[in-house]
C-alpha positions in Angstrom: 1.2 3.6 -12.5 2.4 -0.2 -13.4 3.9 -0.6 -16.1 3.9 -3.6 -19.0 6.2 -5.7 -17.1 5.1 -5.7 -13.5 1.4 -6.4 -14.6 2.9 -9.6 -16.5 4.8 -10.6 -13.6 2.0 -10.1 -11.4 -0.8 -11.7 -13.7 1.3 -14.6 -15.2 3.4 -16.1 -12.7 5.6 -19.3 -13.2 3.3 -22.3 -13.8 0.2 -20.0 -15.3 -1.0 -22.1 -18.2 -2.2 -19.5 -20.8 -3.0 -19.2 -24.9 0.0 -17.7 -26.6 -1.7 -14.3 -28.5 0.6 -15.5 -31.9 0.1 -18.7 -32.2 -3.1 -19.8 -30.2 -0.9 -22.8 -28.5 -1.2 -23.7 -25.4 1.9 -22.8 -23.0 2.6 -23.0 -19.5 4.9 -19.9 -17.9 7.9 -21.8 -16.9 10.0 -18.6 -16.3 9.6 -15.0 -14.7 8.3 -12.7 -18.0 10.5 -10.3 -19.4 10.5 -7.4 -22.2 11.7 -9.5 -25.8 12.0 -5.9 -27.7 11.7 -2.3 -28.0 8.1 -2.2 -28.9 7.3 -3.8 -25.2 6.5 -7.2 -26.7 6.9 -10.0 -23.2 7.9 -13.0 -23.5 7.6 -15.8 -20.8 10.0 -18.9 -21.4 10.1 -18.0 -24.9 6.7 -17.4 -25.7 4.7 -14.7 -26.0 2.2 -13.7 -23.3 1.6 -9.7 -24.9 2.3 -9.3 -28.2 0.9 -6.5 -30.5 -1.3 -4.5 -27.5 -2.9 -7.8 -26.7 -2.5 -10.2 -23.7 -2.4 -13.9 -23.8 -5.7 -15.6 -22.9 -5.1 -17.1 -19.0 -6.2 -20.8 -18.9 -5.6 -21.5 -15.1 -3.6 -19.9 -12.6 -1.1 -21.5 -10.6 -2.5 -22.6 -7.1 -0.2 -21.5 -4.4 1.1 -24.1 -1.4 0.5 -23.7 1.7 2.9 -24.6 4.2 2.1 -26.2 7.4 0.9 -24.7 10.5 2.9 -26.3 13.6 1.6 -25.3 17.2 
């Protein structure tokens, strides 16, 4: 089963732009998530993206690059 941590590493990668579940600002992920305490509170760049049993709010996603195709 995943756990806390690999779901926010999974859901909020670096450059999600999401609404921080304290505060209600607006943040954008500019770091990998990690645990901030005991009680499995996650922070992402200082912010928190679950806090209290609740996830952030995701705004956008980040869209990935695609590299070139050469033949």
């Amino acid at each position: 089963m995943e756990n806390l941590l690999e779901k926010a590493i999974r859901d909020y990668p670096i450059g999600t732009v999401y609404r921080s579940v304290m505060s209600g600002d607006v943040h954008t992920v500019l770091s990998t998530p990690e645990y901030y305490n005991k009680k499995c509170d996650i922070i992402a760049g200082g912010n928190y993206i679950y806090y209290n049993d609740r996830w952030a709010e995701i705004i956008s996603s980040p869209v990935p690059k695609q590299l070139p195709i050469f033949n």
